[in-house]
VEXKESE-23457 format. One record per residue (C-alpha): y, z, x; residue in three letters. Coordinates in pm, 1 decimal, padded with zeros to 6 digits. Example, Ala and Ser with C-alpha at 12.3 -4.5 7.8 and 13.67 -1.06 7.14 Angstrom:
{py = -00450.0, pz = 00780.0, px = 01230.0, balum = ALA};
{py = -00106.0, pz = 00714.0, px = 01367.0, balum = SER};
//
This chain:
{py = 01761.5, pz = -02009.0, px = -01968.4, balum = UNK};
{py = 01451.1, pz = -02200.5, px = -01846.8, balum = UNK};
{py = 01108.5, pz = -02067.4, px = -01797.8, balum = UNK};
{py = 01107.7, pz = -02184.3, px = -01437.3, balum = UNK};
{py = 01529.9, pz = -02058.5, px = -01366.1, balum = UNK};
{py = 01439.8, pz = -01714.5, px = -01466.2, balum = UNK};
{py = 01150.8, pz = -01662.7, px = -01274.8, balum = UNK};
{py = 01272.2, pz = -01826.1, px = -00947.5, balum = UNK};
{py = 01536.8, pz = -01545.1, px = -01007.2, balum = UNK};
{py = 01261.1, pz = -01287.2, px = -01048.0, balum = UNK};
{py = 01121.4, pz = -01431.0, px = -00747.6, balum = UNK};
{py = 01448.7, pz = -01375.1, px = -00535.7, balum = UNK};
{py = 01531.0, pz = -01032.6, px = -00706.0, balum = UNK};
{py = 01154.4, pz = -00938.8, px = -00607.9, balum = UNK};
{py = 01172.7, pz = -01068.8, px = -00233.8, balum = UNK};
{py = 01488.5, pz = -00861.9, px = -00216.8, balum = UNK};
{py = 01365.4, pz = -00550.0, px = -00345.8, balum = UNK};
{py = 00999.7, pz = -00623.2, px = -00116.9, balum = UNK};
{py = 01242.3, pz = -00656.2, px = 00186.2, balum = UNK};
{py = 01471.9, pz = -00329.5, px = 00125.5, balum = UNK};
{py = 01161.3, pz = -00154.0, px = 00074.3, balum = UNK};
{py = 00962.8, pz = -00260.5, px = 00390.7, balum = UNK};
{py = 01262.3, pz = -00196.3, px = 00584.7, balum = UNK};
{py = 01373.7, pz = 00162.6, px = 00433.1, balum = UNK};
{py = 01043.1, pz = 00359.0, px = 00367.1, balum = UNK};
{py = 00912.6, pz = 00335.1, px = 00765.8, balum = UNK};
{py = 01245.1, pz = 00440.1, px = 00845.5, balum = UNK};
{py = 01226.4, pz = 00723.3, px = 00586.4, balum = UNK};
{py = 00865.0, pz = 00856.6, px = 00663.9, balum = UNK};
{py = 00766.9, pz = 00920.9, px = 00963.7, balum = UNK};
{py = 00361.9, pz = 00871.2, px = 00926.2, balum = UNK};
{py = 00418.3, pz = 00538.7, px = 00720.8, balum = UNK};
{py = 00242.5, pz = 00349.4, px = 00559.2, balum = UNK};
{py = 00112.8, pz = 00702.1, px = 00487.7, balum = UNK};
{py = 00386.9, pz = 00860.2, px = 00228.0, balum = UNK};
{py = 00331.9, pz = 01254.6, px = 00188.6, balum = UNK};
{py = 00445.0, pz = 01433.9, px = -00132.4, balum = UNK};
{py = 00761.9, pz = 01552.0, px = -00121.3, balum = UNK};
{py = 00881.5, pz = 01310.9, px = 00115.1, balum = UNK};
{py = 01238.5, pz = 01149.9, px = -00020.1, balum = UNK};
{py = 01228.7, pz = 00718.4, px = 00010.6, balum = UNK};
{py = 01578.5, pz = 00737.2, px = -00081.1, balum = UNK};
{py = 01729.6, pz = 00491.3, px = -00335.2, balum = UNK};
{py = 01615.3, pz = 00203.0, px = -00486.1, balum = UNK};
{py = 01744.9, pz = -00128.8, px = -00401.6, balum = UNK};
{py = 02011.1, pz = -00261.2, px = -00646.5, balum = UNK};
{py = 01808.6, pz = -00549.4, px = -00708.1, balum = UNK};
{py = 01559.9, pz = -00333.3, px = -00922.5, balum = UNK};
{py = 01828.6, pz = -00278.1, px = -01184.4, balum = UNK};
{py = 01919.6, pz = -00637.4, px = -01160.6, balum = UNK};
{py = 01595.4, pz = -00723.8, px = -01244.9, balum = UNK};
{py = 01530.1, pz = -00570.1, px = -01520.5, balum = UNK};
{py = 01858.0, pz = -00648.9, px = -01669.4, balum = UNK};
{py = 01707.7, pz = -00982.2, px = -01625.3, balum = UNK};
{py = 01407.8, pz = -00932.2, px = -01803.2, balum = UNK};
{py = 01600.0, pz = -00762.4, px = -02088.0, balum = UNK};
{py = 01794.4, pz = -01015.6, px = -02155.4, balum = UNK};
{py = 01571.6, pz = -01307.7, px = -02163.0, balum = UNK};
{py = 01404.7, pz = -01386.5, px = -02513.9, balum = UNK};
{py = 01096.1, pz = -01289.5, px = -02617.4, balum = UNK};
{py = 00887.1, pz = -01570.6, px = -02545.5, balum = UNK};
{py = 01025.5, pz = -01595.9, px = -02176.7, balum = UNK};
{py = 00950.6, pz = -01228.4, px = -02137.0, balum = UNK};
{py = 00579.5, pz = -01323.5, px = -02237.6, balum = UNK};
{py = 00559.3, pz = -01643.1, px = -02030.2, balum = UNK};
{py = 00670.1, pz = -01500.8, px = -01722.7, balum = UNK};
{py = 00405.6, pz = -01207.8, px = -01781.8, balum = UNK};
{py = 00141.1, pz = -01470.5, px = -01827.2, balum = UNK};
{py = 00270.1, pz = -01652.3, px = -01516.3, balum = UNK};
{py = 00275.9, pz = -01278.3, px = -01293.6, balum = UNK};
{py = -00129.0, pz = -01259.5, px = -01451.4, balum = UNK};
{py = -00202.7, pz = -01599.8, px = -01328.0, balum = UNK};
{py = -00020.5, pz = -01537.8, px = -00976.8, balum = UNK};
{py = -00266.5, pz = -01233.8, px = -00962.8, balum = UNK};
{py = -00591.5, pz = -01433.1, px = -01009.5, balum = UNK};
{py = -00637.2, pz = -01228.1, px = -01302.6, balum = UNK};
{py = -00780.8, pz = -01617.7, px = -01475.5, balum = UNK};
{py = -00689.2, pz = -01964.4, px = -01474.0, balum = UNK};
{py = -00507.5, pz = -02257.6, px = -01594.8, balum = UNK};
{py = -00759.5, pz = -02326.4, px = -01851.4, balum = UNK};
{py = -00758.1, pz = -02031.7, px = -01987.5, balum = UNK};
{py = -00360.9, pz = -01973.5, px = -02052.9, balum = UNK};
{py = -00412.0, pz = -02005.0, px = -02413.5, balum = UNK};
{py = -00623.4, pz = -01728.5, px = -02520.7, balum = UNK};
{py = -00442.9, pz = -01505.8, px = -02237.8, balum = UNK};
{py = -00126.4, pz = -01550.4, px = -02398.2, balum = UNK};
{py = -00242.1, pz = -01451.6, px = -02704.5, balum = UNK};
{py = -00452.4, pz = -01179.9, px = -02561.8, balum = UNK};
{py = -00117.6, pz = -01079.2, px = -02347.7, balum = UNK};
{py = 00132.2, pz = -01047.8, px = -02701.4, balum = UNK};
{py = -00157.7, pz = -00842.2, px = -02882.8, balum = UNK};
{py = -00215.0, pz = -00594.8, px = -02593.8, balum = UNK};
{py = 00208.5, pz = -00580.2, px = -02601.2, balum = UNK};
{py = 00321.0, pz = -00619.4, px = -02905.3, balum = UNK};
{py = 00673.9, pz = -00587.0, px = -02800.7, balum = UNK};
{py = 00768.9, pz = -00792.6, px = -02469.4, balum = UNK};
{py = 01003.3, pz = -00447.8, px = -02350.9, balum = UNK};
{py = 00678.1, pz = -00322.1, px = -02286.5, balum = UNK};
{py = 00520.7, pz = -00621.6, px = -02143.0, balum = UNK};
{py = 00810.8, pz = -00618.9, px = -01899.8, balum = UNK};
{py = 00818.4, pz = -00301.5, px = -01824.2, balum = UNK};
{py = 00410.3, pz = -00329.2, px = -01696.3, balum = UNK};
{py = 00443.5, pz = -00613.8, px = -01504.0, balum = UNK};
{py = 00767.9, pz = -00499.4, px = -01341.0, balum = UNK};
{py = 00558.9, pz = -00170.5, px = -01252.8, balum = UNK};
{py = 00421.1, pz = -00410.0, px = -00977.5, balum = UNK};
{py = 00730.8, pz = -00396.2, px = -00793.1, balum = UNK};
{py = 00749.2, pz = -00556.2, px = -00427.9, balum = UNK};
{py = 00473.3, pz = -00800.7, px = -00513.4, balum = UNK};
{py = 00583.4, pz = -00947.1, px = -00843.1, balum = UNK};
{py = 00753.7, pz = -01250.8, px = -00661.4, balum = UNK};
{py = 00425.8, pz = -01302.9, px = -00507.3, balum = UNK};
{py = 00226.2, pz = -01302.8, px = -00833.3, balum = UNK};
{py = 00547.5, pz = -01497.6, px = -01006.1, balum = UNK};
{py = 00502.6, pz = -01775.5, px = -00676.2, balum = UNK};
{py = 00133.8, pz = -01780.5, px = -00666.3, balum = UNK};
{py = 00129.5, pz = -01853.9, px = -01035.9, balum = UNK};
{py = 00402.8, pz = -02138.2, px = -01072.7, balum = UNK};
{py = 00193.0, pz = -02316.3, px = -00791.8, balum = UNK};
{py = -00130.3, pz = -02284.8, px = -00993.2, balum = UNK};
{py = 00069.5, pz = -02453.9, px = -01259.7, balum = UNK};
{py = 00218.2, pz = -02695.2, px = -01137.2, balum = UNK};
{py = -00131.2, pz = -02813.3, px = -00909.8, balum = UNK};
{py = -00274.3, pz = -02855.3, px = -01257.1, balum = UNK};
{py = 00020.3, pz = -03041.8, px = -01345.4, balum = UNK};
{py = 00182.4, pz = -02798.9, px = -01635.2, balum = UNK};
{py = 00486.0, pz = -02802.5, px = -01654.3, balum = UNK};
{py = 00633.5, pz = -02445.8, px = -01695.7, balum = UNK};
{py = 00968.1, pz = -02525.5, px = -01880.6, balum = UNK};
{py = 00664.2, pz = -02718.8, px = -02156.0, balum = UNK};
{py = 00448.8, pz = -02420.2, px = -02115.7, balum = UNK};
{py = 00427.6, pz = -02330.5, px = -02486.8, balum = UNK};
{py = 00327.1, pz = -02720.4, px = -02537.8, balum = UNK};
{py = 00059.8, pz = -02688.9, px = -02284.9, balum = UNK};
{py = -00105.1, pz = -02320.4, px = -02427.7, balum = UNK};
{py = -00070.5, pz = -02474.3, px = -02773.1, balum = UNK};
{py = -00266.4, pz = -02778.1, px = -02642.8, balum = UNK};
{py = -00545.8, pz = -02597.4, px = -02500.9, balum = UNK};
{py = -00609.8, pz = -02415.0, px = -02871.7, balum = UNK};
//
């Protein structure tokens, strides 16, 4: 699977999950936005197991990439800078289980930060599906 395929189904698995949850949780607490301990949100959506059955499956690389992507989305740095982030990114997780499991800690807003981030690529005109081409350029 492409780069850009699986995270435009991150992106839709995300939305879904955002959308459950900001339809559930003010009918669940009564003071929300303000959640008080103890207070049962009820199930997750569906979509959070189909997500990361998504990211378990994909292969390594992808798993890294779409991290990298989330990190850009985020404003965490830059186009110019994907190349030493992605390296940075597979030392500080050596194994891309954990790498998933950190960015899809961000929950509801990881189809933001997986949007925000394909857009920043492609206005600098990378190509994600080439995106190991384009790090390995900027070394």
């Amino acid at each position: 699977m492409k780069v850009s395929e699986a995270a435009k189904r991150a992106i839709v698995l995300a939305e879904a999950i955002r959308n459950y949850w900001d339809a559930e949780l003010p009918k669940r607490h009564p003071n929300y936005p303000w959640i008080r301990s103890g207070e049962d949100s009820g199930p997750p959506p569906p979509e959070e197991k189909k997500l990361r059955e998504l990211f378990s499956r994909l292969p390594e690389d992808t798993v890294y990439k779409l991290v990298l992507i989330a990190y850009l989305g985020r404003g965490d740095f830059g186009t110019k800078e994907l190349s030493h982030q992605y390296e940075t990114l597979k030392a500080t997780f050596e194994k891309p289980a954990v790498a998933a499991s950190q960015i899809l800690g961000k929950g509801p807003v990881l189809g933001e930060y997986l949007a925000e981030g394909l857009e920043e690529l492609e206005k600098s005109g990378i190509d994600v599906d080439n995106l190991t081409l384009a790090v390995e350029a900027q070394k």
